[in-house]
C-alpha positions in Angstrom: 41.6 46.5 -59.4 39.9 49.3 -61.3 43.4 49.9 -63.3 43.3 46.1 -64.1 39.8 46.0 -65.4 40.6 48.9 -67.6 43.8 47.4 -69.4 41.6 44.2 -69.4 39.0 45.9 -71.5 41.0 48.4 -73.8 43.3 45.3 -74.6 40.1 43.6 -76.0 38.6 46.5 -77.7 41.9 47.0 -80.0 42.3 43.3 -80.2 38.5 43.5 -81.7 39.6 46.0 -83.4 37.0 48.7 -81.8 39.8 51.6 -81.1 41.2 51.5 -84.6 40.4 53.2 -88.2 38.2 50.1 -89.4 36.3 50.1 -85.7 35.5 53.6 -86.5 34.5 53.0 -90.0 31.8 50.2 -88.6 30.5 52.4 -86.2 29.3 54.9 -89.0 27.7 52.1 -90.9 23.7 53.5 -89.7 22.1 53.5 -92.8 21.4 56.9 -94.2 17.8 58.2 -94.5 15.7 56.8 -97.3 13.5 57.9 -100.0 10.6 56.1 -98.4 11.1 58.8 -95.6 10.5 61.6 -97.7 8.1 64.4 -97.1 7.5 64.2 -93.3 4.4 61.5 -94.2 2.4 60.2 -91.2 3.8 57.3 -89.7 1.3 54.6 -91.5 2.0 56.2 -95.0 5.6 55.8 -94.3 5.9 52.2 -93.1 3.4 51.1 -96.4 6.1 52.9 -98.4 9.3 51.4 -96.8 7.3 47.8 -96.6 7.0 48.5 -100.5 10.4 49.0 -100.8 11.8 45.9 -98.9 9.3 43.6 -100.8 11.0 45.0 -104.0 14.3 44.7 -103.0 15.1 42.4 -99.7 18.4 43.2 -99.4 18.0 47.0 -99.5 19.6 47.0 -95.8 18.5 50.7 -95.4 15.0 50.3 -96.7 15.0 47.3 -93.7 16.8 49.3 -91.0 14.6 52.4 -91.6 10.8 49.9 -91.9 12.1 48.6 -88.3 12.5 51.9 -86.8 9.0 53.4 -88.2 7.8 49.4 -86.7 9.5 50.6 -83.1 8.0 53.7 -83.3 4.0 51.9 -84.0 5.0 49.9 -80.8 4.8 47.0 -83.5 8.1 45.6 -81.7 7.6 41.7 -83.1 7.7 43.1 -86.6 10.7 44.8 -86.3 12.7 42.6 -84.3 12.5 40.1 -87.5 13.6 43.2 -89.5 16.6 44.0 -87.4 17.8 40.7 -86.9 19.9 40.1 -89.8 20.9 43.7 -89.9 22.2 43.1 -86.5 24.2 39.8 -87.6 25.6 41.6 -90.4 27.2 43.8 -87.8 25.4 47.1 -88.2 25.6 48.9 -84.9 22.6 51.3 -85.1 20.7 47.7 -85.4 22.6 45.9 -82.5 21.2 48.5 -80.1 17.7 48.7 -81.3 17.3 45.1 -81.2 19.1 45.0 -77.9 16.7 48.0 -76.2 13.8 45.4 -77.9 14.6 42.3 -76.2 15.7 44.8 -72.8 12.1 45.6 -72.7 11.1 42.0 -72.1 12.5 41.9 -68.8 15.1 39.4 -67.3 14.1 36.4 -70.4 15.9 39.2 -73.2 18.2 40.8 -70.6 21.5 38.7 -71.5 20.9 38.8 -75.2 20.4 42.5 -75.2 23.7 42.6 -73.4 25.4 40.5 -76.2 23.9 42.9 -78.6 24.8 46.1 -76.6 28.2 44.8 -76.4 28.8 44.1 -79.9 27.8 47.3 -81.0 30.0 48.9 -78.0 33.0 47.1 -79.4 32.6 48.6 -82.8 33.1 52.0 -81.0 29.6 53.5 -80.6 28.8 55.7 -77.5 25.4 55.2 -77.0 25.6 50.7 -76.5 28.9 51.9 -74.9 26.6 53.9 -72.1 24.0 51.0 -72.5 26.6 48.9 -71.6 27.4 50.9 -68.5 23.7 50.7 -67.7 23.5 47.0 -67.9 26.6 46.3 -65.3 25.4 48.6 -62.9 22.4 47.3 -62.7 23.3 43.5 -63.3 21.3 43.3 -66.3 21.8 40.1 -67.9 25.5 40.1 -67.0 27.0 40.3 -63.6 26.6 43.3 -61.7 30.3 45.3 -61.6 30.4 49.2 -60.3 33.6 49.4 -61.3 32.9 47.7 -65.3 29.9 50.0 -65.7 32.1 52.8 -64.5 34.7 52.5 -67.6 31.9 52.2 -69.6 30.5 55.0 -68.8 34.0 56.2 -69.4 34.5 55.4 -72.7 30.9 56.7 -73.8 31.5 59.8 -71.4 35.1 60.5 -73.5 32.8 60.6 -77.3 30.7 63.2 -75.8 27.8 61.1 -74.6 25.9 63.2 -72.3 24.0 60.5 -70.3 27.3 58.7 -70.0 29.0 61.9 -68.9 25.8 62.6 -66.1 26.6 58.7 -64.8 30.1 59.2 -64.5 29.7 62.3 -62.4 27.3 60.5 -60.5 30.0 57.7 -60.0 32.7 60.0 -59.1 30.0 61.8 -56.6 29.3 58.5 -54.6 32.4 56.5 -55.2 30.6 53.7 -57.0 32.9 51.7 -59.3 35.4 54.8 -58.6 37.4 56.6 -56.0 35.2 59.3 -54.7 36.4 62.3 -57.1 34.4 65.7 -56.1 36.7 67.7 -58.6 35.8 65.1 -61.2 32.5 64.8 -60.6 32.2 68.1 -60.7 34.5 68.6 -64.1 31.9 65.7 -66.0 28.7 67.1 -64.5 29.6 70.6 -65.9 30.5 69.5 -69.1 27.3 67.3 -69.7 25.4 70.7 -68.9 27.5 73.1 -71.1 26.4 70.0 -73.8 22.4 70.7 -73.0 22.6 67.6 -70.7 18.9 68.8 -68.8 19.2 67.0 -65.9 23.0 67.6 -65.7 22.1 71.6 -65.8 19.7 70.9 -62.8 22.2 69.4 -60.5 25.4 71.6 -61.5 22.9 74.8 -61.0 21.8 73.7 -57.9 24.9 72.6 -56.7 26.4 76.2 -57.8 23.1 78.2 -56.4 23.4 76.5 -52.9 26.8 76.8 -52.7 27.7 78.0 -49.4 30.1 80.8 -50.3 27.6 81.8 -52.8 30.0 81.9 -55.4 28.2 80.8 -58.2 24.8 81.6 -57.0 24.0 84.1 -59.9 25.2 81.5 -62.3 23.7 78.7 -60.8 20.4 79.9 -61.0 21.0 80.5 -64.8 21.3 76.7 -65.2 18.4 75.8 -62.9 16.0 78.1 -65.6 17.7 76.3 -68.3 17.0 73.0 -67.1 13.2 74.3 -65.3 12.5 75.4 -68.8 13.5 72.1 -70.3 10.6 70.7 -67.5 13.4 69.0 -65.8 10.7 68.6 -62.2 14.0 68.9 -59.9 14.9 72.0 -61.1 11.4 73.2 -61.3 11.6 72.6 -57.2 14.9 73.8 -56.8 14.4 76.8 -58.3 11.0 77.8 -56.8 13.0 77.2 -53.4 15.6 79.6 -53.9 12.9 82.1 -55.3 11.0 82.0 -52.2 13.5 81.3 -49.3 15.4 84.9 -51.1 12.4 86.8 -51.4 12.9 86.3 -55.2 9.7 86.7 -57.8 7.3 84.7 -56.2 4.8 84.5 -59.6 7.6 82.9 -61.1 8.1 80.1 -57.9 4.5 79.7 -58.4 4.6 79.4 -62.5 8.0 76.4 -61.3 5.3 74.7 -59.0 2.7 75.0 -61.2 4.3 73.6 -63.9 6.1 70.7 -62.2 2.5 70.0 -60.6 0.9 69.4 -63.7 3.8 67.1 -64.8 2.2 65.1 -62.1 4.9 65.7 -59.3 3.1 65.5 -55.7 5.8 67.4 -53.8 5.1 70.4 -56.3 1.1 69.6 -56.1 1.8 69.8 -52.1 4.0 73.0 -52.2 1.7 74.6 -54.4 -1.5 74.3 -52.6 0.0 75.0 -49.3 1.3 78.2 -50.8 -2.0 79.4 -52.5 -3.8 78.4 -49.1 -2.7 81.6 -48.4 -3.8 83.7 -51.2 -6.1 81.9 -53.1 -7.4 78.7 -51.2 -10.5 78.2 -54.2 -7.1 77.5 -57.0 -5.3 75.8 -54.2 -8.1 72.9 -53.4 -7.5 71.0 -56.4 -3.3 70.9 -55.7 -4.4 70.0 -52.3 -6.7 67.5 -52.9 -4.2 66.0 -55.2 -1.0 65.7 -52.7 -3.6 64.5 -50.5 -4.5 61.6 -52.4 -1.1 60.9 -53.0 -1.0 60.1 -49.6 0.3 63.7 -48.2 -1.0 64.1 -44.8 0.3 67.7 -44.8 -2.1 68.2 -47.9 -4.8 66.5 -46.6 -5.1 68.6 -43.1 -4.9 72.0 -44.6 -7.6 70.7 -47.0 -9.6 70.2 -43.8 -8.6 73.1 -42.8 -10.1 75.0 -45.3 -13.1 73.2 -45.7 -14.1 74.5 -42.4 -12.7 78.3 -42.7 -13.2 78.7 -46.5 -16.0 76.5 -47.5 -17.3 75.9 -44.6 -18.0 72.4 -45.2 -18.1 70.0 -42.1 -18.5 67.1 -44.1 -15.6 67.7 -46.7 -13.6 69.0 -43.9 -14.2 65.6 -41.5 -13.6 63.3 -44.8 -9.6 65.0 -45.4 -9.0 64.9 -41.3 -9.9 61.6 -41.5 -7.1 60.8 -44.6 -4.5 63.1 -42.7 -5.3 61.3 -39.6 -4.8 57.8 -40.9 -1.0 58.5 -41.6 -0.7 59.1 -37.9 0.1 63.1 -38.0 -0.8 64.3 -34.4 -2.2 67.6 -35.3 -4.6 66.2 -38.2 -5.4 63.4 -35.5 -6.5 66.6 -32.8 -8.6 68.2 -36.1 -10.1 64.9 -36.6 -11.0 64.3 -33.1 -12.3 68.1 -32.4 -14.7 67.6 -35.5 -15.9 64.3 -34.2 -16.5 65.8 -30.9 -18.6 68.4 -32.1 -20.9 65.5 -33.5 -24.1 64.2 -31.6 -23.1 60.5 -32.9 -22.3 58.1 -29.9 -20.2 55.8 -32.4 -18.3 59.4 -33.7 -17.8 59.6 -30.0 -16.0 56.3 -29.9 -13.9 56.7 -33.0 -13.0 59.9 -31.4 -11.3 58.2 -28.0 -9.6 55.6 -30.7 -7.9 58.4 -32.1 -7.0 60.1 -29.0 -5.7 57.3 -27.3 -3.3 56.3 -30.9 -2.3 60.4 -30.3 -1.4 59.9 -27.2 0.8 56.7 -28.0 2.2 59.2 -30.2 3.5 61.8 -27.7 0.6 64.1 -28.6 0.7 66.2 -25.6 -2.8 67.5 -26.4 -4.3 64.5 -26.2 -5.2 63.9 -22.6 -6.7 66.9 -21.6 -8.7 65.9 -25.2 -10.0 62.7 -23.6 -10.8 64.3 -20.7 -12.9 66.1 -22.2 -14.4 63.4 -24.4 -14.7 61.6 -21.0 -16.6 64.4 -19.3 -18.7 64.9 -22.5 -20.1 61.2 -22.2 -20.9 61.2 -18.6 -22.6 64.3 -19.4 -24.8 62.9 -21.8 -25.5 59.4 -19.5 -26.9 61.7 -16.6 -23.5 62.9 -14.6 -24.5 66.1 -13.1 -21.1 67.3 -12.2 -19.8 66.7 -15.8 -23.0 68.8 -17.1 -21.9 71.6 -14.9 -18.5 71.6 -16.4 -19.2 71.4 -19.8 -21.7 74.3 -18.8 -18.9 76.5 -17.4 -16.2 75.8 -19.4 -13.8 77.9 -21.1 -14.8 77.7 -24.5 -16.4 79.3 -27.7 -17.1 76.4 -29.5 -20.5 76.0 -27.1 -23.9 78.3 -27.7 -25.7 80.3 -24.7 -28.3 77.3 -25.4 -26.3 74.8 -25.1 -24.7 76.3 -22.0 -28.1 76.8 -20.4 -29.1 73.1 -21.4 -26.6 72.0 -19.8 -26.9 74.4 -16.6 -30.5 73.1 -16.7 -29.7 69.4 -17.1 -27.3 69.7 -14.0 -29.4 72.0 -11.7 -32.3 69.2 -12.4 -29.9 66.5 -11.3 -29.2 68.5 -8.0 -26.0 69.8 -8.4 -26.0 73.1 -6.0 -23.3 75.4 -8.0 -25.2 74.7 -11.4 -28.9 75.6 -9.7 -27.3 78.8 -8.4 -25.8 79.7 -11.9 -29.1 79.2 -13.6 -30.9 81.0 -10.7 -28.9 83.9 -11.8 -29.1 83.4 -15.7 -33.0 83.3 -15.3 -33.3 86.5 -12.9 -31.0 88.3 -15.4 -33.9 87.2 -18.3 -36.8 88.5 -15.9 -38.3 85.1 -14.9 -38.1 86.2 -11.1 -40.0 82.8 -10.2 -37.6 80.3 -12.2 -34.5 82.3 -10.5 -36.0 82.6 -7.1 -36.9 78.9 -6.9 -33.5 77.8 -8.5 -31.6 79.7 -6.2 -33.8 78.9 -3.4 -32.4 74.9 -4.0 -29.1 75.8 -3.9 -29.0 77.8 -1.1 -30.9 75.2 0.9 -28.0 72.4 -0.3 -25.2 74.9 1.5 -24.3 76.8 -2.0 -22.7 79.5 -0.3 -23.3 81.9 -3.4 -26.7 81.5 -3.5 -27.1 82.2 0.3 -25.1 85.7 -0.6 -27.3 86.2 -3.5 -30.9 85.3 -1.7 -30.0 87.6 1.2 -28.5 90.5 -1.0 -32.5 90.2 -2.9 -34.2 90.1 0.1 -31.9 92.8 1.8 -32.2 95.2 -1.2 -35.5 94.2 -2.4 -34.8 93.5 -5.8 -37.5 91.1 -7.6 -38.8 90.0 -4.7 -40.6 92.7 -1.5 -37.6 93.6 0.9 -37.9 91.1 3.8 -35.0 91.5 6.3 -35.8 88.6 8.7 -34.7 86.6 5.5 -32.3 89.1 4.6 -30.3 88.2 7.7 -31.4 84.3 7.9 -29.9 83.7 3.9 -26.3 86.0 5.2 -26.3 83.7 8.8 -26.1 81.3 6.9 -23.6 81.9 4.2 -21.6 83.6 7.0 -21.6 80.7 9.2 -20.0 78.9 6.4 -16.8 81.3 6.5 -17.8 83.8 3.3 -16.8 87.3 4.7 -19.3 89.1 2.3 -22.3 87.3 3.8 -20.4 88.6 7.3 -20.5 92.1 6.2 -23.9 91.9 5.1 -25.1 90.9 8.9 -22.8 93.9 10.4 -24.1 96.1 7.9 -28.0 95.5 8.5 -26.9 95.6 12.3 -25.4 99.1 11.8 -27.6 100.6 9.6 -30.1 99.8 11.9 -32.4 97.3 9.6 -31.2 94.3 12.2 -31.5 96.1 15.9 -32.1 92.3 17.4 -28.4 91.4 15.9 -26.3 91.4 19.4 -23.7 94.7 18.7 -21.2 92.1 19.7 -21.8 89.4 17.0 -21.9 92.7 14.5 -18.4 94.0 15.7 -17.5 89.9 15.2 -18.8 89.8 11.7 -17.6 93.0 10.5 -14.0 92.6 11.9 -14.1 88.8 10.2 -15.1 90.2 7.1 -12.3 93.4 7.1 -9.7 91.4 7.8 -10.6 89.0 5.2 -9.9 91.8 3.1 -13.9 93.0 2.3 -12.6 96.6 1.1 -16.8 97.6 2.2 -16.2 95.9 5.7 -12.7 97.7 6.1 -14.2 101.0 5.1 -17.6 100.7 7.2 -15.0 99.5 10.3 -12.8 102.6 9.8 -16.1 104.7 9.9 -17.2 103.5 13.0 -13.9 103.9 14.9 -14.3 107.0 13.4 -17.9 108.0 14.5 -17.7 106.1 17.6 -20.5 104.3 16.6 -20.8 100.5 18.7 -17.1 100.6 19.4 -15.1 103.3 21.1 -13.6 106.0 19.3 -10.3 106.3 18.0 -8.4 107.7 15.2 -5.8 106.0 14.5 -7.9 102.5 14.0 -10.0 104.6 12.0 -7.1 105.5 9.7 -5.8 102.5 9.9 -8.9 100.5 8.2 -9.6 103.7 5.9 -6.7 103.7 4.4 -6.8 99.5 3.5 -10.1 99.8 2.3 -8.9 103.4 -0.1 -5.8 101.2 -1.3 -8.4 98.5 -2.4 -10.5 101.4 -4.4 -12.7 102.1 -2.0 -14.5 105.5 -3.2 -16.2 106.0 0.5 -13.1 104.9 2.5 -10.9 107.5 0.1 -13.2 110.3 1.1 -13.5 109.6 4.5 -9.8 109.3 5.0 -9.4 112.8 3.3 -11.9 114.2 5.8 -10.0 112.9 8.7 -6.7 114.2 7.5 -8.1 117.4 6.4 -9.4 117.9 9.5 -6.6 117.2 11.6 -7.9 113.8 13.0 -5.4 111.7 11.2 -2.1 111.5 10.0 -2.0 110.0 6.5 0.5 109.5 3.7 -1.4 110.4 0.5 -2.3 113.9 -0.2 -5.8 114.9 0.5 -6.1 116.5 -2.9 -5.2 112.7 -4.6 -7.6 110.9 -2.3 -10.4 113.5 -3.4 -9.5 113.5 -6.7 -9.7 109.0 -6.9 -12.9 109.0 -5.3 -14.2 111.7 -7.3 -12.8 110.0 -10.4 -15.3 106.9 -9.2 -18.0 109.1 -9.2 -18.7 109.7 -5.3 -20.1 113.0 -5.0 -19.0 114.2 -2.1 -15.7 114.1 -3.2 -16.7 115.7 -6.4 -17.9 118.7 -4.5 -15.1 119.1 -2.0 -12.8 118.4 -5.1 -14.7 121.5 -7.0 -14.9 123.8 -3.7 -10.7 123.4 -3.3 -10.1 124.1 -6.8 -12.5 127.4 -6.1 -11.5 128.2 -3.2 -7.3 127.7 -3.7 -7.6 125.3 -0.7 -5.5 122.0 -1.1 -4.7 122.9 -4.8 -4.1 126.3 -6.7 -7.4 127.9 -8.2 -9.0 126.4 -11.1 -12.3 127.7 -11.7 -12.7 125.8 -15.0 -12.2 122.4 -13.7 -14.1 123.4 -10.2 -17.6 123.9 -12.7 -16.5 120.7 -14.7 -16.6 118.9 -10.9 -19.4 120.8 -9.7 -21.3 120.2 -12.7 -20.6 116.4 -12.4 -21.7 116.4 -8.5 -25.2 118.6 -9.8 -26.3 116.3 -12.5 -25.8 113.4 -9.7 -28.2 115.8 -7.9 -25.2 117.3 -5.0 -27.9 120.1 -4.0 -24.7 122.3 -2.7 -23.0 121.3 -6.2 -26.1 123.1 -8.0 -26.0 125.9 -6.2 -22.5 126.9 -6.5 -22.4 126.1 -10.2 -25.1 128.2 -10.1 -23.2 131.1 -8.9 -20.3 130.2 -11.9 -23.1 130.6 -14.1 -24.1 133.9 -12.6 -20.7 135.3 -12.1 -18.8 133.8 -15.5 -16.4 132.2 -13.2 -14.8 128.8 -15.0 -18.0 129.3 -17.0 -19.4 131.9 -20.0 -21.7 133.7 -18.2 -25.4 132.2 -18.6 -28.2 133.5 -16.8 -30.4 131.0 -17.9 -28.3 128.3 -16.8 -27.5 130.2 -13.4 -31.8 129.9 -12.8 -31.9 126.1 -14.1 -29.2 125.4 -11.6 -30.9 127.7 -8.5 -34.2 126.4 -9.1 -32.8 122.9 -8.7 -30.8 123.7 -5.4 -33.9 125.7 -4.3 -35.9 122.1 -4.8 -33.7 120.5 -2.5 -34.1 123.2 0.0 -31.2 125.2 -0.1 -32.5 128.5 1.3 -29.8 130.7 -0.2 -30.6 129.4 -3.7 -34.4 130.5 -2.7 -32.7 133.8 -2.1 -31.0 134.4 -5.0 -34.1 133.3 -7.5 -35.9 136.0 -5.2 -33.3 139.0 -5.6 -33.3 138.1 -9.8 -36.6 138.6 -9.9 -36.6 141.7 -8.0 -34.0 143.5 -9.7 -34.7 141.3 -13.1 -31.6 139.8 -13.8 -31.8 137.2 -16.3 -35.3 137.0 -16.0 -38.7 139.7 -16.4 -38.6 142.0 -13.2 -41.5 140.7 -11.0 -41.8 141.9 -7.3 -44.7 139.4 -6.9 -42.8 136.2 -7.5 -39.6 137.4 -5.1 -41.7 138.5 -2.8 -42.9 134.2 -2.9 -39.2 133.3 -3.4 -38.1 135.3 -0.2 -40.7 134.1 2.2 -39.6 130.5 1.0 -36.3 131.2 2.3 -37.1 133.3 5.5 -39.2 130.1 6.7 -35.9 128.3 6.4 -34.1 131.5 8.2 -32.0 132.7 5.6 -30.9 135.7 6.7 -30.5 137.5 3.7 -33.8 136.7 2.5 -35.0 138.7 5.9 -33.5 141.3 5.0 -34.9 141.4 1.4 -38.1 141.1 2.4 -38.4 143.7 4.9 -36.6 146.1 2.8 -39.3 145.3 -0.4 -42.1 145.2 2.1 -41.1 148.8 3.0 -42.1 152.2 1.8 -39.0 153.3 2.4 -36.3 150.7 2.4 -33.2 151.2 4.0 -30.8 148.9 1.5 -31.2 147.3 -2.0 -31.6 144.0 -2.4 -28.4 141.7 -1.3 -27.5 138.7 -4.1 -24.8 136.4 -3.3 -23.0 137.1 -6.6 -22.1 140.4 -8.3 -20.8 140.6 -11.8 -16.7 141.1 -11.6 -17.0 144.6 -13.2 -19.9 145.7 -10.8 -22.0 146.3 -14.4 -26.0 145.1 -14.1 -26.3 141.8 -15.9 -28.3 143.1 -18.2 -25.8 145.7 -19.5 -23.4 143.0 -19.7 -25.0 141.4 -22.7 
């Protein structure tokens, strides 16, 4: 078919005369330039000039061809259609195809005329109304619409070196329109438009080239695309920018691409560009973005929202672009719109907001539900539901103030709700108001709020903002116990064994404390294993004791840690961890005891090799929790310069304190440095106090030292329980 319609229209064209010498000799026949063109003169001057002209001489075609052109280019089309008229008629080509693009421009009325005129001019050999003619077939422009016509056309135009004609025919040979899909020819034509400046003929062969999948031609094709980007072909302004910033290329340059293809008006550029400076510089993206947006980008429009809150800070400007990006149905710009409408006080924003939500859902949104539920719990809130105050009081989330928390507390402790009264008790006893808390928690704990029974009895049992009342104590921890909460049955065992509930039956406390341990209360298993331990309300034995110890010590238990190293270090029990590592955990959480047994087998090379540096670091930690044997022996460090440097003055801060607590040997020891003046300005009145202190307690070294500096003639000197290592008087030491 195709090979027909070609012989069909090459057989007309020499018939006509088109392909032969006097064809080509019409086609040259556009008028030369004329005087009246002279001297570059602004457009008005020059169409008085050549209007001048024609008046003098009407058949000065030249003067008449040029006059119609200057008419065309004053958008004065009426006057030079009469103009080019007879020029066309007379069969001057450059006329045919200006009057044809004239009556073209009228729309379908001009369309078939243009065609005739296009064709005529075609026929006499001239590229451009060849292309034109191509134009008109493919689109069916005042002749019937033929692919395969406009294609040899295009042809025939393409083989002059017309460069439009040679883009169309690689476009044609690209999609198989009018031809048989060529890819090598298409290729071929598309190539040589570009090597012939075709601009958006370099686009597409350099992006073709550049995203070539062997990467052949990448270097090259990137060549063309700045060609064609610099010829502000928007395309390759895109392309180009892509490659750029997909291959880590010069991203000022994408940006100078975008920018410029932007400001040609292109909203995918205006789009790219703002999200990209959204990151750097969201003040100079705004405009790109507001742009795109109203364009009708949703993508645009959210992260213009988006910055309105985080850069500007603007809930107003923010709400208005969620509300654009939201009305092209994008489900994240629907979940900004909604989260901003939620954070209104407005009942009809409320509304809108559960519109949106439920379209988002409809949508697949999987955020949406657990959205309206909270839009749904929000409202109930607000008409009185005390259950959905309490959960907008308690839940997980940032967004609410400690006000509007408590507001919210308060609004659902008011409407009875037991958990919320209990939480606000708290919240208020934490602030000082002891009779707001008390009365709070009170109401909850009567309504069977477990916590707030634990909490009244724990206040009452430690006397903490309110006077220590143990009937109450133990009425509040009944109660929460009877309800199953193995604290609350702990705390009745514990007032039973400590001996602040005698009336408690010892059989209900061995029932509540054996409840509670094996509800795995780490305080109830350690308090158990202490008893089986002690013997104390159940019979002895070991092994139980052991056993509970060591679940309450695997739980953290600092007491239950210690007491189990007792036990093994004793030879009571049988356990698996070392002694040394249970003193060493429950020293780590600050018990005491174990601090001081930690510091005394680091002294003494029992359980661990000697250490006298890290026995004072232990004992010093167990004396400033005031361990009165702690003092004391850090005390003697001090004297001796044993872990320590050797500091008298410390050594005497440290007695005294032990001395306070009653330790009669650190009564001793002040007394014998003030005897012999060690550390300290001799004074035989003061030991002489110091010793009698410490003899009233039976210290038998303090006996001794009394005696001997009561006598005229004492039979040993003075006995101190530390010596300096080299046997050399303090004194002399420093």
């Amino acid at each position: 078919m195709r090979v027909q319609l070609k012989r069909l229209l090459l057989a007309a064209l020499f018939t006509a005369g088109v392909l032969g010498p006097e064809a080509r000799a019409a086609a040259e026949q556009i008028p030369p330039p004329h005087p009246c063109l002279v001297n570059k003169a602004p457009l008005d001057t020059a169409i008085i000039r050549c209007r001048r002209v024609v008046e003098a001489n009407p058949v000065d075609e030249a003067a008449r061809y040029h006059l119609a052109v200057l008419h065309i280019r004053a958008g004065e089309n009426a006057a030079a259609r009469v103009l080019l008229t007879p020029l066309a008629e007379a069969g001057i080509a450059a006329a045919q195809i200006h009057l044809g693009t004239l009556l073209q421009a009228n729309g379908e009325t001009g369309a078939a005329t243009a065609a005739d005129w296009f064709y005529k001019a075609a026929t006499q050999g001239e590229a451009e109304a060849q292309y034109l003619m191509g134009k008109v077939h493919a689109g069916g422009m005042g002749v019937t619409q033929s692919d395969e016509v406009a294609a040899l056309w295009y042809e025939l135009a393409a083989g002059q070196g017309h460069v439009d004609a040679m883009y169309h025919l690689a476009l044609a040979y690209r999609r198989g329109t009018g031809v048989v899909a060529d890819e090598t020819a298409a290729r071929a034509w598309l190539a040589a438009a570009a090597q012939s400046g075709h601009a958006q003929s370099m686009a597409l062969y350099g992006h073709e080239l550049a995203t070539d999948p062997q990467q052949a031609g990448r270097t090259e094709g990137v060549k063309w695309l700045a060609r064609a980007a610099d010829e502000g072909v928007i395309d390759a302004q895109l392309w180009l920018a892509s490659i750029y910033l997909e291959n880590d290329g010069p991203r000022p340059e994408a940006q100078r691409m975008l920018a410029e293809a932007a400001t040609a008006g292109n909203v995918d550029a205006q789009e790219w560009l703002g999200l990209l400076l959204a990151e750097t510089d969201p003040t100079a993206a705004i405009p790109w973005l507001e742009q795109a947006a109203e364009a009708g980008r949703a993508n645009a429009a959210f992260r213009r929202a988006t910055l309105a809150l985080t850069h500007e800070t603007d809930f107003a400007t923010a709400l208005s672009w969620a509300r654009l990006a939201a009305a092209k149905d994008r489900p994240d710009s629907m979940l900004l719109l909604v989260r901003l409408l939620l954070a209104s006080d407005e009942p009809t924003e409320h509304d809108e907001a559960a519109r949106i939500l439920r379209r988002a859902a409809s949508l697949g949104a999987t955020e949406a539900a657990p959205l309206l539920a909270e839009l749904d719990t929000l409202l109930a809130a607000r008409n009185g539901d005390p259950t959905a105050q309490y959960a907008l009081a308690t839940q997980d989330s940032g967004a609410a103030s400690e006000a509007d928390r408590l507001g919210w507390l308060r609004a659902a402790a008011t409407g009875g709700h037991p958990a919320a009264q209990q939480e606000l008790a708290m919240a208020l006893l934490a602030t000082n108001d002891v009779d707001g808390g008390l009365q709070w928690l009170t109401a909850a704990a009567e309504q069977g709020e477990v916590a707030a029974q634990l909490s009244l009895g724990r206040l009452y049992s430690e006397g903490r903002a309110v006077a220590r009342d143990e009937a109450q104590a133990r009425h509040w921890f009944t109660r929460a116990a009877d309800s199953g909460d193995i604290d609350a049955a702990y705390q009745l065992s514990r007032l039973h064994f400590e001996g602040q509930a005698p009336d408690i039956a010892p059989g209900d406390a061995r029932r509540w404390l054996i409840a509670a341990a094996e509800g795995e209360n780490r305080d109830a298993q350690s308090l158990l294993g202490q008893l089986y331990r002690d013997g104390r309300g159940v019979t002895p034995d070991p092994s139980r004791a052991a056993q509970w110890l060591s679940r309450a010590a695997d739980s953290g238990d600092a007491e239950a840690q210690y007491a189990l190293a007792a036990m093994a270090r004793s030879g009571e029990a049988s356990v698996t961890i070392p002694v040394a590592d249970l003193l060493r955990t429950a020293a780590a959480q600050g018990h005491t005891e174990a601090q001081y047994e930690l510091a005394r087998a680091l002294e003494d090379g029992d359980l661990l090799p000697p250490d006298d540096a890290a026995a004072a670091r232990w004992y010093s930690t167990a004396a400033d929790a005031g361990h009165a044997d702690a003092q004391y022996r850090l005390a003697r460090l001090y004297g001796e310069g044993r872990g320590v440097g050797q500091d008298w003055d410390a050594a005497m801060q440290w007695f005294n304190a032990a001395a306070a607590q009653g330790i009669g040997a650190a009564e001793t020891d002040i007394g014998v440095l003030y005897q012999l003046g060690w550390g300290v300005p001799q004074d035989l009145r003061k030991a002489q106090e110091w010793y009698r202190r410490a003899a009233a307690k039976g210290d038998p070294r303090a006996i001794r030292n009394l005696a001997n500096l009561n006598s005229a003639t004492p039979s040993t000197a003075p006995t101190l329980s530390i010596l300096p290592s080299d046997g050399a008087r303090p004194g002399e030491r420093w």
